[in-house]
Structures are given as structure tokens and as C-alpha cells.
FIDREN-63559 format. One line per 3 residues: number of its first residue (from 0); for each residue x, y, z of N, C-alpha, C. Coordinates in nm, 3 decimals. Example, Ala and Ser with C-alpha at 12.3 -4.5 7.8 and 13.67 -1.06 7.14 Angstrom:
BEGIN
0> 1.319 -0.569 0.780 1.230 -0.450 0.780 1.320 -0.330 0.780 ~ 1.285 -0.225 0.708 1.367 -0.106 0.714 1.290 0.003 0.787
***
This chain:
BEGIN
0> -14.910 -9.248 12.312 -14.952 -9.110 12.302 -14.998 -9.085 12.159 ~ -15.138 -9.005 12.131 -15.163 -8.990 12.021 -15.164 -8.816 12.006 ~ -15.065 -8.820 11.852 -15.080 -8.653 11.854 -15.132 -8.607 11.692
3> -15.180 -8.508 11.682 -15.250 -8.487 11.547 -15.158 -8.344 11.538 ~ -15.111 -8.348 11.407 -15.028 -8.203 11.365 -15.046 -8.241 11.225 ~ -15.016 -8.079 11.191 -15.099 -8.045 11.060 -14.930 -8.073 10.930
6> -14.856 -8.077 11.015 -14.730 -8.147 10.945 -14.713 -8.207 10.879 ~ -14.745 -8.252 10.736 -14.753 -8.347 10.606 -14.631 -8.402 10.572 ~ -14.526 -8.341 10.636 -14.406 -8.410 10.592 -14.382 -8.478 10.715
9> -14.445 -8.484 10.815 -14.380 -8.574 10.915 -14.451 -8.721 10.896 ~ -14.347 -8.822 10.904 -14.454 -8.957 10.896 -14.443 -9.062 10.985 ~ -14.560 -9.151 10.984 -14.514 -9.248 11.098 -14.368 -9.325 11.096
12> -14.347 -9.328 11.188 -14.209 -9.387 11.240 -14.115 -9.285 11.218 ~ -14.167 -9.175 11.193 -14.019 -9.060 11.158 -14.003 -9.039 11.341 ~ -13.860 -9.023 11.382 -13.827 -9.007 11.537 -13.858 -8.812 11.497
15> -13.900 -8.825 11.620 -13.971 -8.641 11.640 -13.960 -8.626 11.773 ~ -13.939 -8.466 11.799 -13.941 -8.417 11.934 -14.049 -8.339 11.967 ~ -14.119 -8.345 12.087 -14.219 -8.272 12.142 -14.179 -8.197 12.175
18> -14.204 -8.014 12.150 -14.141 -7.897 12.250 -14.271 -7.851 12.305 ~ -14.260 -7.840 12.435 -14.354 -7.729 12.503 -14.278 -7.585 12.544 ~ -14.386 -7.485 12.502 -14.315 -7.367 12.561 -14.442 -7.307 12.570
21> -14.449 -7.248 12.715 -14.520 -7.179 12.739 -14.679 -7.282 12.755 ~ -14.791 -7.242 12.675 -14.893 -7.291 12.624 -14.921 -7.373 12.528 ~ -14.804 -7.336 12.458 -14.813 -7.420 12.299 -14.679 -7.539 12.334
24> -14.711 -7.621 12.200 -14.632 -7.740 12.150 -14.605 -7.735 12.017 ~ -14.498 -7.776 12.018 -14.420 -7.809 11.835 -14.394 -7.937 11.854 ~ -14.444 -7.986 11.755 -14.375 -8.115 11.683 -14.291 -8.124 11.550
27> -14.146 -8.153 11.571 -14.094 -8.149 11.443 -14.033 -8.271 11.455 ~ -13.922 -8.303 11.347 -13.875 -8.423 11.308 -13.740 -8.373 11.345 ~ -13.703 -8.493 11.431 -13.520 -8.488 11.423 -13.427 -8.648 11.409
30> -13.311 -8.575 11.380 -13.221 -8.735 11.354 -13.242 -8.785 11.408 ~ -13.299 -8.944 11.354 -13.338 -9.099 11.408 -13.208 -9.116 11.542 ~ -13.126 -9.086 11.525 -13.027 -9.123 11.611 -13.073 -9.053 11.793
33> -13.137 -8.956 11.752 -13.182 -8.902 11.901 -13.281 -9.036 11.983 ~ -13.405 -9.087 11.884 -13.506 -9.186 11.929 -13.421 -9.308 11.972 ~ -13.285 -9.319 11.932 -13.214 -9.420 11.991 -13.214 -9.475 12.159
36> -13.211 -9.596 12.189 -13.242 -9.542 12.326 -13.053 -9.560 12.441 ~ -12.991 -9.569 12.305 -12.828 -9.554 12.312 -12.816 -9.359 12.366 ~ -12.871 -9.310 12.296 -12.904 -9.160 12.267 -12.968 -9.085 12.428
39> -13.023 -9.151 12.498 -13.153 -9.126 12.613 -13.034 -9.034 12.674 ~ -12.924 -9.047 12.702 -12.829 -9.001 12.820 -12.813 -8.848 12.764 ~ -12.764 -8.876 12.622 -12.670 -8.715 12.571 -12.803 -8.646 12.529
42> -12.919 -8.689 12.483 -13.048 -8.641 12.494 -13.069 -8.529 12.637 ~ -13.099 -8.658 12.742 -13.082 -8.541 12.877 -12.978 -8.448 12.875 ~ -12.865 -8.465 12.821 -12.754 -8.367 12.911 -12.770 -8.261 12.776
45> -12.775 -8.239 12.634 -12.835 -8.200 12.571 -12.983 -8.092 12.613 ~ -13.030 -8.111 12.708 -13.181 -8.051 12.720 -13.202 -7.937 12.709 ~ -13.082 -7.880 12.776 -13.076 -7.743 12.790 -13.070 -7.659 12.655
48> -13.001 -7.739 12.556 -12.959 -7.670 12.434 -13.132 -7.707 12.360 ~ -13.151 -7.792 12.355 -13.333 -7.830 12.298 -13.400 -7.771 12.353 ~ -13.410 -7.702 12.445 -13.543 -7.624 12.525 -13.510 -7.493 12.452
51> -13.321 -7.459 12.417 -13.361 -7.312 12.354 -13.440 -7.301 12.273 ~ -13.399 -7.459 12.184 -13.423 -7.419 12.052 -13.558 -7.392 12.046 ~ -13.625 -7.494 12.088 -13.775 -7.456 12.192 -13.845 -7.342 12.158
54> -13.786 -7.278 12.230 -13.802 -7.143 12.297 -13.811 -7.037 12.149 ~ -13.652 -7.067 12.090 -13.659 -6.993 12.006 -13.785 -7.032 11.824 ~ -13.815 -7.124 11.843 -13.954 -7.117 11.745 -14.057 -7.105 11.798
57> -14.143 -7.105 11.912 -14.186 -6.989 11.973 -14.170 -6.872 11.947 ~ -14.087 -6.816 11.983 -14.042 -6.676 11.958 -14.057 -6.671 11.798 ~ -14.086 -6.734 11.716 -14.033 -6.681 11.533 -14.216 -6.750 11.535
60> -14.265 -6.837 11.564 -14.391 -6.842 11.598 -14.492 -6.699 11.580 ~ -14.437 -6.646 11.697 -14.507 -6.518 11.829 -14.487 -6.411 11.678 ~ -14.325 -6.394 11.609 -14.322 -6.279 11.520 -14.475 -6.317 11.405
63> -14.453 -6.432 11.380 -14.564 -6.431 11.273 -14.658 -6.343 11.282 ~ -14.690 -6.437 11.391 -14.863 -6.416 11.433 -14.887 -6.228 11.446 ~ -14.742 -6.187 11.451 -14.784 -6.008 11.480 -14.752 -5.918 11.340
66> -14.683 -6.016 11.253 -14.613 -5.979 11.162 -14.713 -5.867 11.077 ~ -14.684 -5.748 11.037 -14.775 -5.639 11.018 -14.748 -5.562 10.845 ~ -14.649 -5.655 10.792 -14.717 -5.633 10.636 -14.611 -5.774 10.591
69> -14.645 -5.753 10.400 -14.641 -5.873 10.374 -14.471 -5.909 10.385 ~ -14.418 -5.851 10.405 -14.243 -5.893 10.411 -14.203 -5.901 10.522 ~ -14.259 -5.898 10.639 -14.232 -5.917 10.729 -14.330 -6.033 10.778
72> -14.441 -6.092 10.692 -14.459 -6.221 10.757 -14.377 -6.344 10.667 ~ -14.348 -6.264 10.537 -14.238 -6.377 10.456 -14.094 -6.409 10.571 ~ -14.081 -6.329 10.631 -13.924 -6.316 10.700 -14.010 -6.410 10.771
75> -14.117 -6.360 10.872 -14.112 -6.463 10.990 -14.147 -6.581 10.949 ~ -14.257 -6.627 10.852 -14.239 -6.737 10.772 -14.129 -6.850 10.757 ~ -14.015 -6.825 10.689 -13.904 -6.806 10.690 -13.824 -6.872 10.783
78> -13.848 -6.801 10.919 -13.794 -6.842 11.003 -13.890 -6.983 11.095 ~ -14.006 -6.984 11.090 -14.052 -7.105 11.120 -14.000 -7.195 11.066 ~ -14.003 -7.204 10.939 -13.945 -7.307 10.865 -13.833 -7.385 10.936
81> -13.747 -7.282 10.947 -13.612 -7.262 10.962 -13.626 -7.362 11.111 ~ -13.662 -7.271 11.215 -13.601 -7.351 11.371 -13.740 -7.415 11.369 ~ -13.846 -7.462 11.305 -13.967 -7.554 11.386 -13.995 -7.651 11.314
84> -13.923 -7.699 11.217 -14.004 -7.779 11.088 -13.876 -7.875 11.051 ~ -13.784 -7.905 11.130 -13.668 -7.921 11.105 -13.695 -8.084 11.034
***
């Protein structure tokens, strides 16, 4: 699979998770220990808790994009960082 993201800190061979939500996709970086394939099981049973998180940078995503002066796109800013860039 080839994916292009504008992510400069992510690098080859870094283990990363694909989120879909909705229309869109995130790619961020998570502990090597998930890409394990020791990991594949608690990964699945895990899913439920990864789809929030999902969900919830999306949602801090969505604030940006509406964010309507400058301290309130620093907050949502902020919060991308925070749950999408991990």
C-alpha cells in the first residue's frame, strides 16, 4: 500500500495506524509494539478503543476547520496535535 501524508515526522519503517472516519483518513505513528504481529490479537480486541480515538481527531479536525477567531483555532490546533499526530 502506498500512502502520501504531509507528516514530516513520520518515517519509513515508523509502525503507524490508518484511521478512517467518515470520508477522511489519519495517519499517525504509534508504539512499534502494536506492528508486532505478537500484538495482531489485543490490536483487534483493542479496536473499539482505536476507532474512538479515531473518531475523536476527527472531531478536533472538524473544530479547526470551523474555528472562528484566532484562539480558538490555537485551541483546536492544539488539540490535533494532541489526539492525531501521536
Amino acid at each position: 500500500m502506498k500512502v502520501v501524508s504531509d507528516q514530516t515526522e513520520i518515517k519509513k519503517g515508523d509502525c503507524v495506524t490508518v484511521e478512517e472516519v467518515k470520508d477522511n483518513a489519519n495517519v499517525r505513528r504509534v508504539d512499534p509494539v502494536m506492528c508486532e504481529p505478537e500484538s495482531q490479537e489485543v490490536v483487534q480486541e483493542l479496536a473499539p478503543e482505536l476507532q474512538e480515538e479515531a473518531d475523536e481527531c476527527y472531531e478536533a479536525k472538524q473544530e479547526l476547520l470551523t474555528a472562528e477567531d484566532d484562539a480558538a483555532v490555537e485551541r483546536a490546533a492544539r488539540k490535533v496535535k494532541i489526539l492525531c499526530n501521536n
